[in-house]
N, C-alpha and C positions, 0 to 999 in steps of 0.2 A: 355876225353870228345869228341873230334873232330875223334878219331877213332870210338868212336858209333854213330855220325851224318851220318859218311860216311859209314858204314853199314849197318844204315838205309836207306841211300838214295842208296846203292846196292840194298839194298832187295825191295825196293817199284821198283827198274828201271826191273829189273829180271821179277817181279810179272808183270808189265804189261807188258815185251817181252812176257812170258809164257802164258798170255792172249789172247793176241793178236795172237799168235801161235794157240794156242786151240781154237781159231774162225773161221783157215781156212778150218777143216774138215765140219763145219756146212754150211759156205759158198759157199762151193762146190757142196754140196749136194739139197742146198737150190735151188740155181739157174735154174738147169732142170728139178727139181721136178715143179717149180712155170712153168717154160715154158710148159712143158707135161700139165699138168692139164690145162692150160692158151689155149693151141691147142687145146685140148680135147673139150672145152668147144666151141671155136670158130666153131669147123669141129662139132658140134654136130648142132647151131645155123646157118651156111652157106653152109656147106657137102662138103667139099673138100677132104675128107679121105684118105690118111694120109697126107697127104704135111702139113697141117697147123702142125699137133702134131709135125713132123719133122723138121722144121721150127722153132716155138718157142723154141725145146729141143733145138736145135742149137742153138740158143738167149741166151737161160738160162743158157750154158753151156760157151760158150765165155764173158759174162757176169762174170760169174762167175771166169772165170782165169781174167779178168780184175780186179775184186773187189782184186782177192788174190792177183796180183803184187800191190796194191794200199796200203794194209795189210803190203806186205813181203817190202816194203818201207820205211812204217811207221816203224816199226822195225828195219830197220837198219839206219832209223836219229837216234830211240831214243837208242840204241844200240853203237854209234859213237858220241851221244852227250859227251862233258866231266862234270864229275863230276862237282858239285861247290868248288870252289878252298877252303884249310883250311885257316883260319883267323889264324893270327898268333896272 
């Protein structure tokens, strides 16, 4: 019985390293896409063309490696957490 609790509680810790893994390509991506359109939109309303769009990707993009170490953190506490101990 207490080998299928700790299996289970691999498989659900695995499931949200894997998760949490598979969030940083959207992360990535998200960040300078939101800065570009966010310039875009600014230089279209103030006319600075291109600084602002260069500027925000810049934003979006360090932004973005910041969220991912925040991520790739998160992951190795719960990665390093230890199991809960067997009851004897």
């Amino acid at each position: 019985m207490h080998t299928e609790d700790r299996k289970k509680a691999d498989f659900y810790k695995w499931t949200k390293i894997w998760g949490l893994i598979s969030f940083v390509p959207v992360v990535l991506a998200a960040g300078p896409l939101a800065g570009y359109f966010l310039g875009d939109y600014l230089e279209k309303k103030i006319g600075h063309a291109p600084y602002l769009s260069l500027v925000c990707l810049a934003l979006g993009f360090f932004t973005s490696i910041r969220e991912i170490i925040k991520i790739l953190k998160l992951v190795q506490k719960t990665d390093a957490k230890p199991d809960k101990p067997e009851k004897p």
